[in-house]
C-alpha positions, 0 to 999 in steps of 0.5 A, a space after each residue: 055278176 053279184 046279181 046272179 048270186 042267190 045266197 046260200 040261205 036263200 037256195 033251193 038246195 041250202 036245206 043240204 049246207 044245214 044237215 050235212 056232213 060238215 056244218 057250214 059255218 055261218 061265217 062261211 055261207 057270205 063266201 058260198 053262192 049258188 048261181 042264178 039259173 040263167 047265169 049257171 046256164 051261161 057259164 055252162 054252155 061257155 066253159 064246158 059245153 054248147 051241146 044242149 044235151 050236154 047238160 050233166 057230167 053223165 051226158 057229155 060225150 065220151 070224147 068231150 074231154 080229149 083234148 086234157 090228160 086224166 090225171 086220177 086224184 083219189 077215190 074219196 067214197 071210203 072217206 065220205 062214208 066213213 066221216 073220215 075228211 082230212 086225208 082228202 083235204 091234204 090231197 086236194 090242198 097239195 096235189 091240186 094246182 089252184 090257189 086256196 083264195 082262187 074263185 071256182 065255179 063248181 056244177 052239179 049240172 048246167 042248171 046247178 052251180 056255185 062260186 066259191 073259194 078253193 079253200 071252202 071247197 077243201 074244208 067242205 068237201 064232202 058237203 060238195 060231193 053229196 051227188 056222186 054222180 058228177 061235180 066239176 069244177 071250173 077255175 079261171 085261173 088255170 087250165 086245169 079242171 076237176 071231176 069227182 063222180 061216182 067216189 072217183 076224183 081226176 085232174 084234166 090238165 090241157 094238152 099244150 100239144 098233141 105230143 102230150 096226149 096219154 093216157 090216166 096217170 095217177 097222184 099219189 096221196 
């Protein structure tokens, strides 16, 4: 798998980690990788969807995500603009059932992703989030995936049954 790492200093995008919202901090850039294309592709097509329309959050279709609860997290555009990061930080580390060293693959597209930890995430975010209109974010250790498009942040918890389908439920900060 480390053969379809680029570095981030060596990314198509890494002019977006130097002039950003947060500086990432060099000792950071050894734990943030963005994904070969190929490889990105894969993981994809694997994870989120075979449909080769379905190449963008803004493309999958509208019942793509049926089968998961919408758990809505926080609407984050206020904080982002505003340069205001630790409230949405606290609300990621807490309500977010990932661990902070879990490995997650984060998409801006199926051509476009990268591995890093839960915890630079957190402490990232807003460099993250700089395309509002559509991230998701994979993490093998557990069922749930996340969205953030357009301000807005969800929670898609797998139904275990059907009996558990609803409708948007809501965290609160």
């Amino acid at each position: 798998m480390n053969n379809h790492l680029i570095d981030i200093s060596n990314a198509a995008l890494s002019w977006y980690f130097i002039n950003s919202k947060i500086v990432v901090e060099k000792t950071d850039y050894t734990n943030i990788h963005f994904l070969d294309k190929i490889y990105s592709c894969l993981l994809w097509e694997e994870k989120i969807s075979s449909n080769k329309k379905e190449r963008h959050l803004m493309l999958l279709n509208k019942n793509h995500f049926k089968n998961y609860n919408r758990i809505k997290l926080y609407n984050w555009f206020e904080d982002w603009n505003n340069n205001a990061f630790v409230h949405f930080q606290a609300i990621l580390k807490n309500n977010v059932n990932y661990k902070l060293d879990d490995i997650i693959y984060l998409f801006w597209m199926k051509e476009i992703s990268m591995k890093l930890t839960w915890s630079l995430f957190i402490k990232y975010w807003p460099d993250f989030l700089y395309d509002d209109e559509g991230v998701i974010i994979i993490n093998n250790n557990s069922k749930d995936i996340l969205l953030f498009s357009n301000g807005e942040s969800w929670i898609l918890r797998l139904h275990t049954n059907t009996a558990d389908i609803s409708t948007e439920h809501c965290v609160t900060p």
